[in-house]
C-alpha positions, 0 to 999 in steps of 0.5 A: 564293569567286570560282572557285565563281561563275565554275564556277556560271556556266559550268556555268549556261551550259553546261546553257542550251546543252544544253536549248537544243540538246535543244528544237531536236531535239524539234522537228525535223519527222516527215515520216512514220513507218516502220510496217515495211520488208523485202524478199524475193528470188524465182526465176521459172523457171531464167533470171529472179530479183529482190529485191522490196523493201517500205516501208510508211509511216504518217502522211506529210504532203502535200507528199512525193513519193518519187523512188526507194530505195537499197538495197545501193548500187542506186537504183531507182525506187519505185512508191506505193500506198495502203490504210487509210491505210498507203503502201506504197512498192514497188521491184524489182531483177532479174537474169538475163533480164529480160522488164521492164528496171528503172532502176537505178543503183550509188551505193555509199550505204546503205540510204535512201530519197529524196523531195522535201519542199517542193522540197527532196530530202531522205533518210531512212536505212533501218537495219534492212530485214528479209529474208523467206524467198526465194519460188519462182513 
């Protein structure tokens, strides 16, 4: 009779443990939602190509502000414009001739995007970035 108590009350405490543990994750903030995100790499005449890289946000709260993207293990800085409501986070990396240099730099990290949230930076993990068709200009 007591082994039934003592395994009631540790499966009790245990099933506290896990509710408790599931309330503080629904609670964690959503800061802004990923409405899509890909990238297109492109050739510009014979010396000069890129990658192109697109995130496309919805529903962000005020006090972000976006410092840069990692993508394939390169951090670039990100350029922010806004219509309807969508922001769309925008980034380039080039090689060969290069008529406008780009800051970038290899960190070997995934794919993410840094911002800073209340003077705190923070990251996001990008696991899926769709490739597009490679564009000729």
């Amino acid at each position: 009779m007591p082994c039934k108590y003592i395994a009631f009350s540790v499966i009790m405490v245990l099933s506290m443990c896990l509710n408790n543990c599931k309330t503080i994750k629904n609670k964690s903030e959503t800061l802004f939602n990923v409405q899509d995100a890909y990238y297109q790499s492109w050739v510009a005449r014979k010396q000069e190509n890129g990658t192109d890289i697109f995130i496309l946000l919805v529903k962000i709260q005020k006090e972000i502000q976006f410092d840069s993207l990692i993508f394939r293990g390169i951090q670039l800085p990100v350029f922010t414009s806004e219509m309807n409501g969508v922001v769309t986070l925008q980034s380039m990396f080039t090689s060969g001739l290069e008529k406008i240099p780009m800051k970038k730099k290899i960190v070997n990290k995934p794919d993410q995007l840094l911002y800073y949230y209340q003077g705190t930076r923070r990251t996001f993990l990008l696991n899926s970035i769709r490739r597009l068709n490679m564009k000729y200009k």
